[in-house]
VEXFILUM-292021 format. One record per residue (C-alpha): residue in one letter; x, z, y. Coordinates in nm, 2 decimals. Layout:
REM residues N
<code a | xx X | zz Z | yy Y>
...
REM end
This chain:
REM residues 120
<code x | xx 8.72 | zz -10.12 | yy 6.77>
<code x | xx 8.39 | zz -10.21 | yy 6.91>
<code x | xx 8.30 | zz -10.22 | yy 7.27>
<code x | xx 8.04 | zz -10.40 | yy 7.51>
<code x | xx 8.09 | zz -10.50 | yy 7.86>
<code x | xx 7.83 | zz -10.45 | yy 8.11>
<code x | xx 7.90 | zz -10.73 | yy 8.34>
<code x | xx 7.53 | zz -10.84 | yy 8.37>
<code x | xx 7.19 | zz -10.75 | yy 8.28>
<code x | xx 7.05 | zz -10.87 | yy 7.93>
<code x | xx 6.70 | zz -11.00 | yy 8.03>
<code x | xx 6.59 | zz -10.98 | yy 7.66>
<code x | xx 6.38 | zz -10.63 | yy 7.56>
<code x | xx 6.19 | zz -10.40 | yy 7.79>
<code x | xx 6.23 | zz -10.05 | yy 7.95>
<code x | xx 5.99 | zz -9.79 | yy 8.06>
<code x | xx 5.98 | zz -9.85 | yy 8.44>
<code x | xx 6.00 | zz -9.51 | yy 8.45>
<code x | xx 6.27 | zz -9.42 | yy 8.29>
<code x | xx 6.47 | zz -9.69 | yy 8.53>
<code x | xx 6.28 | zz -9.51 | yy 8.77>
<code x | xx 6.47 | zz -9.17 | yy 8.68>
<code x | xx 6.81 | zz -9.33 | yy 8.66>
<code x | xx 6.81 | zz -9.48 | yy 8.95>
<code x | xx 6.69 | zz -9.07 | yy 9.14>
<code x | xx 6.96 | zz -8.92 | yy 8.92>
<code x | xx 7.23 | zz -9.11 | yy 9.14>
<code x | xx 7.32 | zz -8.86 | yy 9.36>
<code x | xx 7.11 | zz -8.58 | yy 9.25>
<code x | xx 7.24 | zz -8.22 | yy 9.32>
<code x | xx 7.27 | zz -8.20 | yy 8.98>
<code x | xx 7.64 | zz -8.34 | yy 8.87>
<code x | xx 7.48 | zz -8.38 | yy 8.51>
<code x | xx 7.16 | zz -8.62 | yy 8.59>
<code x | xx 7.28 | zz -8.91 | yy 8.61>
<code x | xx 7.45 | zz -8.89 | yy 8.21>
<code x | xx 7.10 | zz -8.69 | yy 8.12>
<code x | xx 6.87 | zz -9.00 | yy 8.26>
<code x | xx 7.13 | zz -9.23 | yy 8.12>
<code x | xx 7.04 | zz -9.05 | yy 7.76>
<code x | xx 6.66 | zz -9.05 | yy 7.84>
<code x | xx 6.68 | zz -9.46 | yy 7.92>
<code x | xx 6.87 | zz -9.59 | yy 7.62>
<code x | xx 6.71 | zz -9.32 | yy 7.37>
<code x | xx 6.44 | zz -9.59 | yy 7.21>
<code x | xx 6.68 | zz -9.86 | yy 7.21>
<code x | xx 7.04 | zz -9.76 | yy 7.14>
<code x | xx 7.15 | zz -9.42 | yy 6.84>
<code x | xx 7.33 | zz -9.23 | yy 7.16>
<code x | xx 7.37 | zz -8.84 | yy 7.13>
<code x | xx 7.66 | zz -8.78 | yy 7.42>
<code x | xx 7.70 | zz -8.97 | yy 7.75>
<code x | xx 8.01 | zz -8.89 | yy 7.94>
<code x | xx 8.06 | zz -9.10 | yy 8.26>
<code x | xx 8.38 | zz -9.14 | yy 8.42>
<code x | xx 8.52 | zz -9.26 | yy 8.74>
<code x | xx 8.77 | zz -9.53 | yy 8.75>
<code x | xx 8.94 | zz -9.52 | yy 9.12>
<code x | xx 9.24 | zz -9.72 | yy 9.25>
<code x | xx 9.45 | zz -9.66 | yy 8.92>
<code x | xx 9.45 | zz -9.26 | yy 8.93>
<code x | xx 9.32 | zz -9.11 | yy 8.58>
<code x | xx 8.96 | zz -9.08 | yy 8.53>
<code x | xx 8.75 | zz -8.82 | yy 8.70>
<code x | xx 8.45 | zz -8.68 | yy 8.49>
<code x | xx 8.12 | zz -8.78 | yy 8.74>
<code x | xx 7.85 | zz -8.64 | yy 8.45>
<code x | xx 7.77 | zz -8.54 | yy 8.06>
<code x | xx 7.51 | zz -8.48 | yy 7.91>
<code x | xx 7.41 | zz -8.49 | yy 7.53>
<code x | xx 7.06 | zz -8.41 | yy 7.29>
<code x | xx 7.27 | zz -8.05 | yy 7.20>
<code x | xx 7.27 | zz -7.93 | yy 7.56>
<code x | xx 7.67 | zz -7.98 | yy 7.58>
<code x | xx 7.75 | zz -7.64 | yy 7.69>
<code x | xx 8.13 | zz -7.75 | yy 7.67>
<code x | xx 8.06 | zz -8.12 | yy 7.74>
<code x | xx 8.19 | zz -8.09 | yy 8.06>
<code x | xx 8.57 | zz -7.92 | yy 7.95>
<code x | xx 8.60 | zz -8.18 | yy 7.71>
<code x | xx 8.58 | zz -8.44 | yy 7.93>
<code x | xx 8.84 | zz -8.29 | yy 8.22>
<code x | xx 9.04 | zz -8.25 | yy 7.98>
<code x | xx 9.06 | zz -8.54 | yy 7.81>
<code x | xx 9.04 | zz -8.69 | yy 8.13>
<code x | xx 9.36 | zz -8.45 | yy 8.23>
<code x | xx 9.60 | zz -8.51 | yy 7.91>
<code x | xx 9.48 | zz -8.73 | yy 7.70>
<code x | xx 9.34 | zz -9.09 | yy 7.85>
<code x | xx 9.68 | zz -9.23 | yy 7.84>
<code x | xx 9.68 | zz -9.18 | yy 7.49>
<code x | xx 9.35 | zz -9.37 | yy 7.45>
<code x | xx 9.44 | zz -9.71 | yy 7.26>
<code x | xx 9.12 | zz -9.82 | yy 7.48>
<code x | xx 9.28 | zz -9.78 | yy 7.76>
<code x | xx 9.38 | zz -10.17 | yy 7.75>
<code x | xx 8.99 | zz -10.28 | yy 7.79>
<code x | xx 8.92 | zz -9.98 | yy 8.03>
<code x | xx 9.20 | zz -10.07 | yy 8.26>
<code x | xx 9.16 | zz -10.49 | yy 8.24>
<code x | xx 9.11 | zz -10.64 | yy 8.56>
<code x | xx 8.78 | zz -10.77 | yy 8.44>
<code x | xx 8.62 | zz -10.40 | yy 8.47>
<code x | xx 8.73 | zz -10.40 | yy 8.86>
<code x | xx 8.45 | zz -10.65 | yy 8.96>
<code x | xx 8.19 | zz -10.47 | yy 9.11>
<code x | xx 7.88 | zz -10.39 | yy 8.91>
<code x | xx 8.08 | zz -10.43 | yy 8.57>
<code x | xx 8.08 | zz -10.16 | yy 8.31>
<code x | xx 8.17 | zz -10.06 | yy 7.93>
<code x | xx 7.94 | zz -9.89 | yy 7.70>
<code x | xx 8.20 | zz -9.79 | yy 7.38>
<code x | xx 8.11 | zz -9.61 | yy 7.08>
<code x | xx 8.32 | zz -9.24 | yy 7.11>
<code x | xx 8.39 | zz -9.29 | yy 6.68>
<code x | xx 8.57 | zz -9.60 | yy 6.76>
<code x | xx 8.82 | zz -9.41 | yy 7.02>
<code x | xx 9.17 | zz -9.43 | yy 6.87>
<code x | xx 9.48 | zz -9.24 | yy 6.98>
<code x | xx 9.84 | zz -9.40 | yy 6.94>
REM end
């Protein structure tokens, strides 16, 4: 299983300014989906990502889809994600890194590969 954690900012590499520039508008745009588009758009040159899904983590509860977005328009992106975020999360053997207490601080994150998601 492979997985990275987020906790702080590698200060190796560069980024177009503006493509932080276009995550950081996304937050909160009217747009649900902007946020996991820009996310795209920002790693493209430096990471082989086709699908973004971003879920929220909140006091416990299951997770609740915030945005998708992939390069194939994701017409059912969206569905996929409720619903795995409805049945099948708990069956997600990843759910041990998701859940540690070390992804509660704030500003921490992980960025897993969606080949390397494994059900029990």
């Amino acid at each position: 299983m492979r997985y990275w954690r987020l906790d702080r900012p590698r200060l190796a590499g560069q980024l177009d300014l503006s493509r932080v520039t276009g995550l950081v508008a996304a937050i909160g745009h009217d747009d649900a989906n902007a946020l996991a588009s820009e996310v795209l758009k920002t790693l493209d040159e430096v990471a082989s990502i086709s699908q973004c899904t971003v879920f929220a983590y909140e006091f416990g509860n299951r997770p609740r889809t915030v945005s998708v977005a992939d390069h194939r328009g994701g017409r059912y992106l969206r569905d996929v994600a409720d619903t795995y975020a409805r049945h099948y999360y708990v069956l997600d053997g990843n759910q041990t890194i998701v859940s540690a207490r070390d992804a509660e601080k704030p500003g921490s994150g992980i960025l897993q590969n969606s080949e390397d998601i494994k059900y029990k």
